[in-house]
C-alpha positions in Angstrom: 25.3 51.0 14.3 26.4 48.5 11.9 26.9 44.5 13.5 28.9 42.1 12.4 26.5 40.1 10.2 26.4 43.8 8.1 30.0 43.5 7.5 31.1 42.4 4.3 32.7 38.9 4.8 34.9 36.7 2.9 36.3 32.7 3.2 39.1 31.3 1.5 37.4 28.1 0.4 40.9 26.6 -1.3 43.7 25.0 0.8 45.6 28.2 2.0 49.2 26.5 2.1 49.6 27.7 -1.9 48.7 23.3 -3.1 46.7 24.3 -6.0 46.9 26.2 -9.1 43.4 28.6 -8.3 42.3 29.3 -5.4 38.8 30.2 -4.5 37.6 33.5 -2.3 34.0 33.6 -1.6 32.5 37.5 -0.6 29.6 37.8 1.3 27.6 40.9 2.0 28.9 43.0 -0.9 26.7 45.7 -1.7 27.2 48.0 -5.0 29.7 50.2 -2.9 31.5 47.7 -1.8 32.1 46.6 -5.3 33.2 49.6 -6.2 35.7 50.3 -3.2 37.3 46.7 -3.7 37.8 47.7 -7.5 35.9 44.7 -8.8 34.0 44.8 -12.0 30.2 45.5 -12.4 28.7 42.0 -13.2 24.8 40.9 -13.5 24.2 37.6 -11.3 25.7 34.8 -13.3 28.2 36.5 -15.2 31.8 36.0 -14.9 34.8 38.0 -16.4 38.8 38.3 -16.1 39.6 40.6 -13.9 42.3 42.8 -11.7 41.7 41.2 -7.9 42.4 44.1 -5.7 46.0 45.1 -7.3 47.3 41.6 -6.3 46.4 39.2 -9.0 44.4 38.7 -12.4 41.7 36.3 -11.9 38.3 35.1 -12.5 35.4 37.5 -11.1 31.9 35.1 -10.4 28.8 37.5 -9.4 26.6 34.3 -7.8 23.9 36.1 -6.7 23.6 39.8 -5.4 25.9 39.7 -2.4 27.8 36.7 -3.0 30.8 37.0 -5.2 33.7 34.4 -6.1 37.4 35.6 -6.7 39.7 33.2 -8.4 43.5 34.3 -8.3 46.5 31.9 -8.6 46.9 29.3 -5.7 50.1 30.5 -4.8 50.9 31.2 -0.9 51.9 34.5 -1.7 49.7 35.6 -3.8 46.8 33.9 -1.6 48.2 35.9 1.5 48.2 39.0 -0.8 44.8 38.5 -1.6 43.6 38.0 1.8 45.6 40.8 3.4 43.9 42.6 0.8 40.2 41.9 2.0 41.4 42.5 5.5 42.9 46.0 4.8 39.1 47.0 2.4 37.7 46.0 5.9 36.2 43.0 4.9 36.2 40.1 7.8 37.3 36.7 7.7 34.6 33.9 8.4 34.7 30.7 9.4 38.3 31.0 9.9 38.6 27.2 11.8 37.0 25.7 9.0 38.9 26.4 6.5 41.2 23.7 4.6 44.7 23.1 5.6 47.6 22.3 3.6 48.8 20.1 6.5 45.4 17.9 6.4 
């Protein structure tokens, strides 16, 4: 039986109040399923491409190494929460929750 630590993860490393133009999604734990499932393209470590982000957005795909993955969709609150409910729904969970930023820092 799978733990927690075998769950795919994710963190919205961004300010999650919609503040900036991009935000930033970090995956963790992605294996080539998973990839697959979430509808993201196939990418080698270090490559990047323009992408459809899980039917919410179009953004910037980052493969940083072979489970860690950066998604870059607008910084809109909308489309932010989109993307998130998103990852939720795929099953992914949400890490480090408390630390992330807060548009009311």
């Amino acid at each position: 039986m799978s733990g927690l630590a075998d769950t795919p993860s994710f963190t919205l490393a961004s300010p999650a109040g919609g503040v900036g133009a991009i935000a930033v999604v970090e995956l963790r734990g992605l294996g080539e399923v998973d990839v697959a499932r979430l509808g993201l393209p196939r990418l080698l470590v270090g490559e990047t491409r323009l992408a459809d982000l899980l039917g919410v957005d179009q953004g910037m795909v980052c493969r940083l190494s072979d489970q860690r993955w950066l998604l870059t969709p607008h910084g809109g609150a909308a489309v932010v929460a989109g993307v998130v409910d998103a990852l939720r729904g795929a099953g992914l969970r949400e890490s480090d929750a408390g630390a992330r930023l807060s548009s009311e820092q």
